[in-house]
Biotite code that builds the C-alpha atoms (Angstrom):
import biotite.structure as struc

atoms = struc.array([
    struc.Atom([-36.763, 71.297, 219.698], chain_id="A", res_id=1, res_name="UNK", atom_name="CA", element="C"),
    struc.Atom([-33.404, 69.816, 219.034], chain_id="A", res_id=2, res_name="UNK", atom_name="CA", element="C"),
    struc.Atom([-30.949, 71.074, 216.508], chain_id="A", res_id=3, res_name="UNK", atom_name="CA", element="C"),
    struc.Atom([-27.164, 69.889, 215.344], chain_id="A", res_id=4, res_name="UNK", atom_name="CA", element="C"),
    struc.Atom([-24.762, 72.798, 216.690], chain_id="A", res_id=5, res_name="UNK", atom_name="CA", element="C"),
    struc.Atom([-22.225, 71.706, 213.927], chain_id="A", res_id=6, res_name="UNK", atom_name="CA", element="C"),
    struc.Atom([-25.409, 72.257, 210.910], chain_id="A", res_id=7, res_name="UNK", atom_name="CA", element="C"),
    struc.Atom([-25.801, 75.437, 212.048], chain_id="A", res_id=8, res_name="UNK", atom_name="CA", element="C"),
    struc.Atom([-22.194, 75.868, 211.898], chain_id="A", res_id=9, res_name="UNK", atom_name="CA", element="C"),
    struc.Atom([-22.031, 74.790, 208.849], chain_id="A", res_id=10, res_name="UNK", atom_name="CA", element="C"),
    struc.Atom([-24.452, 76.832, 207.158], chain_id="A", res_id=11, res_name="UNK", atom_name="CA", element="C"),
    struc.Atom([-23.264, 80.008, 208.729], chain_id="A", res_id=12, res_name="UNK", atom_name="CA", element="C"),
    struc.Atom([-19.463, 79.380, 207.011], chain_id="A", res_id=13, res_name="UNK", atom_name="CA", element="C"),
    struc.Atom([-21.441, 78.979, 204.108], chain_id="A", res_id=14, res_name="UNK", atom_name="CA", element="C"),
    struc.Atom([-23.196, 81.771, 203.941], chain_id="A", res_id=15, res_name="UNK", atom_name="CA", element="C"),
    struc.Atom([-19.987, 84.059, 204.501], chain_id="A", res_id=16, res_name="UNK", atom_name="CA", element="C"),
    struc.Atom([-18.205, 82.290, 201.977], chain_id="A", res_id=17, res_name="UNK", atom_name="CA", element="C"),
    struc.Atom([-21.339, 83.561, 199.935], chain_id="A", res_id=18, res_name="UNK", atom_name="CA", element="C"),
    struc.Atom([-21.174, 86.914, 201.001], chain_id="A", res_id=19, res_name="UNK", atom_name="CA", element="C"),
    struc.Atom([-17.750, 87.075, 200.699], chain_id="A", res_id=20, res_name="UNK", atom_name="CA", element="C"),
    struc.Atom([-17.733, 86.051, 197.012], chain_id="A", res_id=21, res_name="UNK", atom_name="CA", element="C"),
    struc.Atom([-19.979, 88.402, 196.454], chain_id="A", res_id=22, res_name="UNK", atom_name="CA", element="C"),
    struc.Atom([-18.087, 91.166, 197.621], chain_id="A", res_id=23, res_name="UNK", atom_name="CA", element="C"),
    struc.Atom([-15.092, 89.983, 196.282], chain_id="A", res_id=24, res_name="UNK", atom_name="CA", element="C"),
    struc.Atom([-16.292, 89.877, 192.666], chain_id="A", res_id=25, res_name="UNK", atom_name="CA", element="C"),
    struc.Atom([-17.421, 93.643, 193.037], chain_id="A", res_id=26, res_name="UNK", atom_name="CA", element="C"),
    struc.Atom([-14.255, 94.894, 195.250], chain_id="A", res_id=27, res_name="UNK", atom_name="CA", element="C"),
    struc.Atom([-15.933, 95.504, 198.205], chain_id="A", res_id=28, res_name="UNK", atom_name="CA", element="C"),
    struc.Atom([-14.186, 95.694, 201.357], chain_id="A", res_id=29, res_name="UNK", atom_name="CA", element="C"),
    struc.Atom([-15.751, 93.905, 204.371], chain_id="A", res_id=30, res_name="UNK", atom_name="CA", element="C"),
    struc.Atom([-15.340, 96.071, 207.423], chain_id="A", res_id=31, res_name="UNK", atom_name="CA", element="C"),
    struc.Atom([-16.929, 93.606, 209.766], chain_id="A", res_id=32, res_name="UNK", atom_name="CA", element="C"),
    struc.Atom([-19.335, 91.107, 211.088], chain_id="A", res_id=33, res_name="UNK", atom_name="CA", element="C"),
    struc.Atom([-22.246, 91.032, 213.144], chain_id="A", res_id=34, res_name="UNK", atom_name="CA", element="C"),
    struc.Atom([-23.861, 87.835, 214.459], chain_id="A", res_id=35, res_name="UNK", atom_name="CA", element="C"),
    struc.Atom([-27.326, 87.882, 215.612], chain_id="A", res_id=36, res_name="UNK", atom_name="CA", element="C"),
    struc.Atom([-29.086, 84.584, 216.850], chain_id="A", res_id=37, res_name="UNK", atom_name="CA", element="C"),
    struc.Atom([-31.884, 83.258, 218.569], chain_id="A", res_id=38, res_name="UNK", atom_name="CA", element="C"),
    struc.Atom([-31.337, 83.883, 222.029], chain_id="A", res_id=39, res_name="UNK", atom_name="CA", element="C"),
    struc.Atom([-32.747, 81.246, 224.553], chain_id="A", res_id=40, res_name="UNK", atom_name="CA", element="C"),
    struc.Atom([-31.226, 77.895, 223.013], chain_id="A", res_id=41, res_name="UNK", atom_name="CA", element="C"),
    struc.Atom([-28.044, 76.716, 224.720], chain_id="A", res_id=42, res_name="UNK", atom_name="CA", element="C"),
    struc.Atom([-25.965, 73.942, 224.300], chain_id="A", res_id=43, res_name="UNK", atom_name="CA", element="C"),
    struc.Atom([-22.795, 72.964, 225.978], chain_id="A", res_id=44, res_name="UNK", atom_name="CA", element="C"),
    struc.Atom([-19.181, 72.200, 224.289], chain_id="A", res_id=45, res_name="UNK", atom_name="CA", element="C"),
    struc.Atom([-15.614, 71.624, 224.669], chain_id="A", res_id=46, res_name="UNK", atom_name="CA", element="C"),
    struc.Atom([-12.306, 73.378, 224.529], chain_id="A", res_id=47, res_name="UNK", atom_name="CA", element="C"),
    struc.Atom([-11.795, 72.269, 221.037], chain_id="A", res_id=48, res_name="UNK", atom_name="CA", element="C"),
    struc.Atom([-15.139, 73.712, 219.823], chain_id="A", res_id=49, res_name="UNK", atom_name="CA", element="C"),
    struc.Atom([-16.869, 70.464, 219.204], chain_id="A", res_id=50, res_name="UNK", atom_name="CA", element="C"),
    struc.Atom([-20.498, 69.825, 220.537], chain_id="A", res_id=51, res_name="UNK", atom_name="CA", element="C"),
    struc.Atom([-21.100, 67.683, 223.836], chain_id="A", res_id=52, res_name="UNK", atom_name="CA", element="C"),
    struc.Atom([-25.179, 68.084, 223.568], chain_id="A", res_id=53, res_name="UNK", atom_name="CA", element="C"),
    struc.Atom([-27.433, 69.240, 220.791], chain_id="A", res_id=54, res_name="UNK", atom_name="CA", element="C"),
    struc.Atom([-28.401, 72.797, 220.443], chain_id="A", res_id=55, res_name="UNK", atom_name="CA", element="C"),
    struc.Atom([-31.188, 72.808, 223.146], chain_id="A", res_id=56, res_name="UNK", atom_name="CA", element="C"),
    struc.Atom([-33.929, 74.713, 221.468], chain_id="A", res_id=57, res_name="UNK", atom_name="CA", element="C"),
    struc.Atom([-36.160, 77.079, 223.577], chain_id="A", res_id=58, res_name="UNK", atom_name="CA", element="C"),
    struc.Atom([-39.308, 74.974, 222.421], chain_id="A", res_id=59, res_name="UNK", atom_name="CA", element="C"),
    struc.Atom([-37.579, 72.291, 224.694], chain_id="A", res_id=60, res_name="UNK", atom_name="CA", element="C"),
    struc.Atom([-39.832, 71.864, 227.853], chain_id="A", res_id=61, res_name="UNK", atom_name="CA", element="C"),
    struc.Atom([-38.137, 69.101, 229.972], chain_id="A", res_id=62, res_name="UNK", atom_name="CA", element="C"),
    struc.Atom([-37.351, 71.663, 232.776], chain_id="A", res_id=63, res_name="UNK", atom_name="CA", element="C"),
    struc.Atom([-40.666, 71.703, 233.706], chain_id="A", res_id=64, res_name="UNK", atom_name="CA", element="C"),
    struc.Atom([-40.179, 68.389, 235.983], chain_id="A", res_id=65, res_name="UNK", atom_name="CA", element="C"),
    struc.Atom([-37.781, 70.786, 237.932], chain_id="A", res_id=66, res_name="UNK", atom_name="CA", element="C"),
    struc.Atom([-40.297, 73.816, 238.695], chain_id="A", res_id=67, res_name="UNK", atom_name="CA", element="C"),
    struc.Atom([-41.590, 72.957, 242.023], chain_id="A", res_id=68, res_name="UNK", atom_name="CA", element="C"),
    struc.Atom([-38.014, 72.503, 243.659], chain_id="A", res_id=69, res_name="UNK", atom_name="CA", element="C"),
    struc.Atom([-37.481, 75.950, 242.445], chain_id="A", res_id=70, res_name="UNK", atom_name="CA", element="C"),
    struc.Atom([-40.721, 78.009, 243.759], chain_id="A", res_id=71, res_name="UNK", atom_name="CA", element="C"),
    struc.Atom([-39.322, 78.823, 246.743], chain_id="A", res_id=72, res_name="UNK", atom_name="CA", element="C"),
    struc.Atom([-36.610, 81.123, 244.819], chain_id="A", res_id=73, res_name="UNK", atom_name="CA", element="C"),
    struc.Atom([-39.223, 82.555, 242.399], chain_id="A", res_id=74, res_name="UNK", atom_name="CA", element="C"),
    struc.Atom([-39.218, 86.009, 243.538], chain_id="A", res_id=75, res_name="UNK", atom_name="CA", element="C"),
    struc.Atom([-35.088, 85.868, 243.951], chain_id="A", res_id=76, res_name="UNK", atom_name="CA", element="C"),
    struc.Atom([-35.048, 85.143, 240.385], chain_id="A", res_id=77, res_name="UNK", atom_name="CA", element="C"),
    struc.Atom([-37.519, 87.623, 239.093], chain_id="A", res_id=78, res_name="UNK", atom_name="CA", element="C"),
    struc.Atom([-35.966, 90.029, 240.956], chain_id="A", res_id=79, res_name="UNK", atom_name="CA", element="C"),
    struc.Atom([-32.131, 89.611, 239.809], chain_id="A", res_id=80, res_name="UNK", atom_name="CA", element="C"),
    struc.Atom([-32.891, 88.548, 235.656], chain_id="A", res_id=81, res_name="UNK", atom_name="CA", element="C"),
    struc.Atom([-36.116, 90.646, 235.290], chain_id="A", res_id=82, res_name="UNK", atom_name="CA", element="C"),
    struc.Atom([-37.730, 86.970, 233.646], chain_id="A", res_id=83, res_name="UNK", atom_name="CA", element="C"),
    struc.Atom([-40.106, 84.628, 234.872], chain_id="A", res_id=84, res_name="UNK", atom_name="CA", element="C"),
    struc.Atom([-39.380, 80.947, 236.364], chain_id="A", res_id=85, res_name="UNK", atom_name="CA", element="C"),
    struc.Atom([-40.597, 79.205, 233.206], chain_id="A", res_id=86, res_name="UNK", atom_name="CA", element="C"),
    struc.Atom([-39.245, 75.946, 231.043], chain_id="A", res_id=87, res_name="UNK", atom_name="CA", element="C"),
    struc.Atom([-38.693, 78.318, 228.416], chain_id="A", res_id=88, res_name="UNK", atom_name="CA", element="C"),
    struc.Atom([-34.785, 79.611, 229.421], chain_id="A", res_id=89, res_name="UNK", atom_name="CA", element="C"),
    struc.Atom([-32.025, 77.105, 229.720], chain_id="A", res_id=90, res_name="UNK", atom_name="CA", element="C"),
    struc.Atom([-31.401, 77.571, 233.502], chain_id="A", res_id=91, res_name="UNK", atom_name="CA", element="C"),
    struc.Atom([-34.082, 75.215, 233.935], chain_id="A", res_id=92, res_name="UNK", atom_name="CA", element="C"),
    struc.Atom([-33.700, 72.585, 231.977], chain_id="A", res_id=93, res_name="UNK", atom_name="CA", element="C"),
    struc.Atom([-29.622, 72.373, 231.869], chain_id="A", res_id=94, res_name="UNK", atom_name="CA", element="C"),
    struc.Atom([-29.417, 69.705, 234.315], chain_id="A", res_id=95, res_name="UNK", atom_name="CA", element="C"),
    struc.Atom([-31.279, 67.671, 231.725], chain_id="A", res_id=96, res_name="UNK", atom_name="CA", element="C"),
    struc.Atom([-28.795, 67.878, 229.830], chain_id="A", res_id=97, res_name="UNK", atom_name="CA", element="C"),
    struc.Atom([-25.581, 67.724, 231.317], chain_id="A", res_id=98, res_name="UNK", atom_name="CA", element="C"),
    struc.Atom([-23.095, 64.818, 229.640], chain_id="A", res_id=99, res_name="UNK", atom_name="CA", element="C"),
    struc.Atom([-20.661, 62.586, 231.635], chain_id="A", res_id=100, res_name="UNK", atom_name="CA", element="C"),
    struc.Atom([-18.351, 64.723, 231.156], chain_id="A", res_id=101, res_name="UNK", atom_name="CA", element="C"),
    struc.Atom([-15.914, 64.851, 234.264], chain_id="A", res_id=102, res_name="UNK", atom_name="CA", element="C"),
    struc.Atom([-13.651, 68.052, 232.164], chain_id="A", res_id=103, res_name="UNK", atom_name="CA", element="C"),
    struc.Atom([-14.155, 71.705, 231.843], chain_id="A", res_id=104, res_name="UNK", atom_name="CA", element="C"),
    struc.Atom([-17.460, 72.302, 229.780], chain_id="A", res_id=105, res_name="UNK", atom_name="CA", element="C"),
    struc.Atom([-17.865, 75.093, 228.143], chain_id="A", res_id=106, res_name="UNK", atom_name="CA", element="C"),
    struc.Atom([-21.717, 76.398, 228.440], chain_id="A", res_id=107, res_name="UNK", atom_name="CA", element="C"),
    struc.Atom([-23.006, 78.888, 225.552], chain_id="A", res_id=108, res_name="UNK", atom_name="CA", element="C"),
    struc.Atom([-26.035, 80.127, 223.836], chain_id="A", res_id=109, res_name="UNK", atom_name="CA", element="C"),
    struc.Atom([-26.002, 79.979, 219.631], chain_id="A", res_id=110, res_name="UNK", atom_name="CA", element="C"),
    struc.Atom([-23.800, 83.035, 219.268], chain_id="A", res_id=111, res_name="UNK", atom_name="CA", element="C"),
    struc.Atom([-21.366, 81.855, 221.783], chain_id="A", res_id=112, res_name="UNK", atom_name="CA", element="C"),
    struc.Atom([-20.607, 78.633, 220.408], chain_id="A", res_id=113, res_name="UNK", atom_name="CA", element="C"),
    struc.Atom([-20.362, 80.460, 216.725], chain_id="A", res_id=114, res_name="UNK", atom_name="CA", element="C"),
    struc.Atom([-18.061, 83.191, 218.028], chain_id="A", res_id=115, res_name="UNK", atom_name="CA", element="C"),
    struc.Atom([-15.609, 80.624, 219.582], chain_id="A", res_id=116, res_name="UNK", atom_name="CA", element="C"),
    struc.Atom([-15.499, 78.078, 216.711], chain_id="A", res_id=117, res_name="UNK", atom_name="CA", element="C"),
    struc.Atom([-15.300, 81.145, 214.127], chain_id="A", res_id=118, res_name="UNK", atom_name="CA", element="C"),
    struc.Atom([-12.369, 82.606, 215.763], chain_id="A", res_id=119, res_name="UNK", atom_name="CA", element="C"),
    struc.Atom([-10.465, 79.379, 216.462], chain_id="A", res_id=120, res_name="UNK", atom_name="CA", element="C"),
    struc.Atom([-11.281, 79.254, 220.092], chain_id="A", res_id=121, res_name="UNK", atom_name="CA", element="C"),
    struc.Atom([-9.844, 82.574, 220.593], chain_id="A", res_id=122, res_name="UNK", atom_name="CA", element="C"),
    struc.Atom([-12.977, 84.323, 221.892], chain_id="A", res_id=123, res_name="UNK", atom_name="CA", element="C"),
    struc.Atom([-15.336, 82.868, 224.368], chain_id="A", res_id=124, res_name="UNK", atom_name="CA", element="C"),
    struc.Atom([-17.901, 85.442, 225.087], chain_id="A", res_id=125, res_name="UNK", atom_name="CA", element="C"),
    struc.Atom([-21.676, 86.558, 225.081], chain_id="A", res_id=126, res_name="UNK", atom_name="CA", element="C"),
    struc.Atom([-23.780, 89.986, 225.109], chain_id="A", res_id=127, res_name="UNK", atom_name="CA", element="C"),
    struc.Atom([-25.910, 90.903, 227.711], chain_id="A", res_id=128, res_name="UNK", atom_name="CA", element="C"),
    struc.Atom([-29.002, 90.319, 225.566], chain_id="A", res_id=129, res_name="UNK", atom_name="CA", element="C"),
    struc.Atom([-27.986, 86.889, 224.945], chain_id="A", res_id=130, res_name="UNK", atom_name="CA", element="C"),
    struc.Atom([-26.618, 86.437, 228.657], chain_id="A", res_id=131, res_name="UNK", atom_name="CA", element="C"),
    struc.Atom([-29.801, 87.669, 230.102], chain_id="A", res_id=132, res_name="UNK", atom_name="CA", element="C"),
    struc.Atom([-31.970, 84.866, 229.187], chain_id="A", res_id=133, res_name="UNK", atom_name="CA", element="C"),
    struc.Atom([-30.298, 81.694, 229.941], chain_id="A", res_id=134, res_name="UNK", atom_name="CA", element="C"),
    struc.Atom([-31.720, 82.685, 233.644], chain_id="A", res_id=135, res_name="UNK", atom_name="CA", element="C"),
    struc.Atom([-28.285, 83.017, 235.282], chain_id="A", res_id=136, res_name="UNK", atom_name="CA", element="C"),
    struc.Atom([-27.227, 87.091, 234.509], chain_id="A", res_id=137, res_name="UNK", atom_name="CA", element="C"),
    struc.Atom([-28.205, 89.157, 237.031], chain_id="A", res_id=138, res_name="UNK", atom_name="CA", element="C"),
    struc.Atom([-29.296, 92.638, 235.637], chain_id="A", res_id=139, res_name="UNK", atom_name="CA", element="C"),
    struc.Atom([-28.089, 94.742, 237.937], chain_id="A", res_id=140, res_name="UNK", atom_name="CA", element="C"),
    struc.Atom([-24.406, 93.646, 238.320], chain_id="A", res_id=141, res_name="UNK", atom_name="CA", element="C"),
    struc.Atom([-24.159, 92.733, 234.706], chain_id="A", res_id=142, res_name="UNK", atom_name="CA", element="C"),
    struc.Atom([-22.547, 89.598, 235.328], chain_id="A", res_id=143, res_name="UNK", atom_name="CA", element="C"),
    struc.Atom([-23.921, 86.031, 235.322], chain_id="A", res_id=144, res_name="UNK", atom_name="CA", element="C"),
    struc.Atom([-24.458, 84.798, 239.332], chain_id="A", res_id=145, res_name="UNK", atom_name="CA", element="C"),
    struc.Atom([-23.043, 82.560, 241.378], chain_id="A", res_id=146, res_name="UNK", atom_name="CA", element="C"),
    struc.Atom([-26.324, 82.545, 243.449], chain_id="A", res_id=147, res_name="UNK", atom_name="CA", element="C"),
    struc.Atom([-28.457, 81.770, 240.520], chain_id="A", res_id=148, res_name="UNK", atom_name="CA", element="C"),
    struc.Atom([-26.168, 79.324, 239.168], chain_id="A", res_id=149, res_name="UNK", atom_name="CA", element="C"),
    struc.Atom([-26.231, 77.507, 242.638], chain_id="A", res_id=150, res_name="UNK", atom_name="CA", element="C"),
    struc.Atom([-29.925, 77.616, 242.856], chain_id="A", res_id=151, res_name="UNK", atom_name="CA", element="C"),
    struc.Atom([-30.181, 75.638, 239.650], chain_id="A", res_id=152, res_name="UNK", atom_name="CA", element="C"),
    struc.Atom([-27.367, 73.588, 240.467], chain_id="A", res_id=153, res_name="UNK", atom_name="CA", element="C"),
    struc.Atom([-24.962, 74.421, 237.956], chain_id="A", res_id=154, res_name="UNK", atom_name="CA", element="C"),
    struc.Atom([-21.622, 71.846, 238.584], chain_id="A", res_id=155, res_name="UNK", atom_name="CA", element="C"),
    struc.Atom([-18.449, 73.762, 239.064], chain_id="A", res_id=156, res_name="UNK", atom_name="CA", element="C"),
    struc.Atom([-17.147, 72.015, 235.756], chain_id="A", res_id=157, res_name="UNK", atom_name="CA", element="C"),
    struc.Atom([-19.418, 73.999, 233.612], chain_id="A", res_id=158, res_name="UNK", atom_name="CA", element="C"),
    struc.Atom([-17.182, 77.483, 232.656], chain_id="A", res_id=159, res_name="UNK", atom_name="CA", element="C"),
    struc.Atom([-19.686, 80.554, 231.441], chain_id="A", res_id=160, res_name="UNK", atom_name="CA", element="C"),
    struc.Atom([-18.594, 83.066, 228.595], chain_id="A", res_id=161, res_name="UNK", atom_name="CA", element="C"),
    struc.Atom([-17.351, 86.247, 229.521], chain_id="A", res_id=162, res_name="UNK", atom_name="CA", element="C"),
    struc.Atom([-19.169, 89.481, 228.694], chain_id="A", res_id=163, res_name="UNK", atom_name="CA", element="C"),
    struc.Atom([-18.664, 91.508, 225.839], chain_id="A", res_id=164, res_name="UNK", atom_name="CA", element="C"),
    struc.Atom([-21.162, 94.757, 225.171], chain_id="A", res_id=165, res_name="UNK", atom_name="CA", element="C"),
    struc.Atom([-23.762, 94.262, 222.178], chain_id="A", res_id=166, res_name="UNK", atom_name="CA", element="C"),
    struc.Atom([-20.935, 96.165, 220.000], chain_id="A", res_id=167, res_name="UNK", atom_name="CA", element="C"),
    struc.Atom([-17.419, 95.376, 220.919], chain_id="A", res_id=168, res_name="UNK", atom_name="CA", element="C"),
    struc.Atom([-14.538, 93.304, 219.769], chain_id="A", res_id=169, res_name="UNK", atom_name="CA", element="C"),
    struc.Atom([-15.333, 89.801, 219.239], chain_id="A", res_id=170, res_name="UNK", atom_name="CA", element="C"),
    struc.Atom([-12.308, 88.498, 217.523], chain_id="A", res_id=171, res_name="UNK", atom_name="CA", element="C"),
    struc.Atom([-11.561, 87.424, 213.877], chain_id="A", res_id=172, res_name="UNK", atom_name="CA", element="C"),
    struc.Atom([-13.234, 84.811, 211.168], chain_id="A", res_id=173, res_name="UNK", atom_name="CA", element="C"),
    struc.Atom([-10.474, 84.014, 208.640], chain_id="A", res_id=174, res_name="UNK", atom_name="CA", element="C"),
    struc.Atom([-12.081, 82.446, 205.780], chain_id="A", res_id=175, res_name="UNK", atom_name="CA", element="C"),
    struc.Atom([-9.318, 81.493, 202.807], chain_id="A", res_id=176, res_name="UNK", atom_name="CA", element="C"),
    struc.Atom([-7.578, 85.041, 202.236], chain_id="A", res_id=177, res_name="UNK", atom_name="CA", element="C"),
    struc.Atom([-9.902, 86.705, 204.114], chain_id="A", res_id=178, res_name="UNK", atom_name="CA", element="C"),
    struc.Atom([-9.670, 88.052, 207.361], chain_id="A", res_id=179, res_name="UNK", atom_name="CA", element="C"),
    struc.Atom([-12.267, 90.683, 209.133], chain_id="A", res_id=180, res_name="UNK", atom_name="CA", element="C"),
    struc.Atom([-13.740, 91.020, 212.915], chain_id="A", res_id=181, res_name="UNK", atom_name="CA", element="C"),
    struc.Atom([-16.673, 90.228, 214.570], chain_id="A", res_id=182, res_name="UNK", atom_name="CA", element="C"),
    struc.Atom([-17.762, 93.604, 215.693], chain_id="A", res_id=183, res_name="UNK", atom_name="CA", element="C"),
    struc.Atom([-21.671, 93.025, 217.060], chain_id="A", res_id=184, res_name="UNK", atom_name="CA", element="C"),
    struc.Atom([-23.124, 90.384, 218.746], chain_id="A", res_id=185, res_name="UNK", atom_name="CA", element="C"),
    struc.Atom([-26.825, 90.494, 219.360], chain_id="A", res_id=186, res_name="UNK", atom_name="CA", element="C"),
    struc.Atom([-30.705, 88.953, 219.515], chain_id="A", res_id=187, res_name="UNK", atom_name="CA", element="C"),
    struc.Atom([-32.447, 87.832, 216.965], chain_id="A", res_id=188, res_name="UNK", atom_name="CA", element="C"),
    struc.Atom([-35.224, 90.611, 217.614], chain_id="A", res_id=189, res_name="UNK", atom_name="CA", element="C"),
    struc.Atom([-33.052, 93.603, 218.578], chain_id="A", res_id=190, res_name="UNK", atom_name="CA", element="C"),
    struc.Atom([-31.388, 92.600, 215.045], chain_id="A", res_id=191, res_name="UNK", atom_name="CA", element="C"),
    struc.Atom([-34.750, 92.743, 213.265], chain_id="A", res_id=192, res_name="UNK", atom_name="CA", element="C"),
    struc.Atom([-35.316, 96.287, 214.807], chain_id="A", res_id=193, res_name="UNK", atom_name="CA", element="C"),
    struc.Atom([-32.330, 97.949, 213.718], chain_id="A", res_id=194, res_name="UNK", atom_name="CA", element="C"),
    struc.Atom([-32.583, 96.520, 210.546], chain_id="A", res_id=195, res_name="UNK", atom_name="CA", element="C"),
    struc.Atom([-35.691, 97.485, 209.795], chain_id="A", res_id=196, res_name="UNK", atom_name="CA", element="C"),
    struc.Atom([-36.319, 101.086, 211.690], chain_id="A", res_id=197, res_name="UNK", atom_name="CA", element="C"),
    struc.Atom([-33.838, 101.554, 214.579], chain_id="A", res_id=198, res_name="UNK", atom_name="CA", element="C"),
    struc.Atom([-31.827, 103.792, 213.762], chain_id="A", res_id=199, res_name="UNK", atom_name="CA", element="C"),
    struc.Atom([-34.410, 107.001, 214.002], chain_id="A", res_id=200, res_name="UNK", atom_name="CA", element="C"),
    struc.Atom([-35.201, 107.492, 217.705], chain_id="A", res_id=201, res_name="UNK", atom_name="CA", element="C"),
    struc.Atom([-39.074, 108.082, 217.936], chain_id="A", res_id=202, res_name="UNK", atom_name="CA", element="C"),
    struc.Atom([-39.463, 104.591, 215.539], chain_id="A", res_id=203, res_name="UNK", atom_name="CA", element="C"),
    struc.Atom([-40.605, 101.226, 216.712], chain_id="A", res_id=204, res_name="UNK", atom_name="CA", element="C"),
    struc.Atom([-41.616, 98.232, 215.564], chain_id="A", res_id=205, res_name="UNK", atom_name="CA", element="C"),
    struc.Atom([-44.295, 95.987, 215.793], chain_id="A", res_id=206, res_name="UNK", atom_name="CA", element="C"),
    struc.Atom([-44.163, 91.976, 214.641], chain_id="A", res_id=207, res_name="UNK", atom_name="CA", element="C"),
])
């Protein structure tokens, strides 16, 4: 349930430094990058990039020790994320979690911690797929909630990634001589569906 952010890191520079000697050896141009990750592990880092927890995998269940305290605000939280009050999203279980750590934190989900450290800390930001299951984004305002966020008793030291649409500018990887933009950030399973049929409207796809 527990993975090292800085492994996955680490094998995500290498595979670009893969792909780009690929395309270097056959003169392709690389237009762009899209990162698509699993969407309801979190962890929480600091301005530098580096790791405060693990990456908090969504097979973690410690939140469930929290659940009755929250009940009460069950239908609240339906309502404003469209998801269910479960142990599966981070919301719950984030107090677990949190470090002794009296300075900003930053809080982010896989692709938010690879965005930042990928573009030197330039870029701090999320997609609403991503956003929308840690349990704090409220659907309708598109924006993560101060209400939510006080409900699961979020400290004021914890700083959330601003929002970026699925496609949009994410900032730049520089790898050696290379240099190209994140252009996409998105789920794991939206990923899989344009991949493999979603770019015909009238297509779906069943795992």
């Amino acid at each position: 349930a527990y993975q090292k952010p800085r492994s996955v890191l680490i094998s995500v520079k290498s595979a670009l430094k893969d792909v780009l000697a690929f395309a270097n050896e056959r003169g392709i141009d690389i237009a762009g990058a899209g990162i698509a990750t699993q969407r309801s592990s979190f962890l929480l880092f600091d301005a530098a990039g580096d790791p405060l927890t693990d990456l908090i995998s969504w097979r973690d269940v410690s939140g469930v020790k929290t659940l009755p305290s929250l009940k009460k605000f069950e239908k609240f939280i339906r309502k404003t994320t469209g998801l269910p009050l479960t142990p599966y999203y981070s919301a719950v279980k984030l107090g677990c979690y949190l470090p002794a750590f009296k300075k900003e934190m930053l809080f982010g989900t896989v692709n938010t911690f690879l965005i930042y450290n990928l573009t030197g800390g330039a870029v701090f930001a999320t997609d609403p797929g991503n956003a929308q299951r840690t349990l704090l984004y409220d659907v309708e305002r598109h924006a993560f909630s101060e209400e939510l966020m006080s409900i699961f008793g979020v400290p004021g030291n914890v700083r959330f990634p601003v929002l970026k649409d699925t496609v949009d500018e994410y900032g730049d990887i520089s790898i050696g001589k290379n240099r190209f933009p994140i252009t996409a950030s998105s789920g794991d399973q939206q990923a899989a569906f344009i991949a493999s049929s979603g770019w015909d409207t009238g297509r779906g796809l069943i795992n």
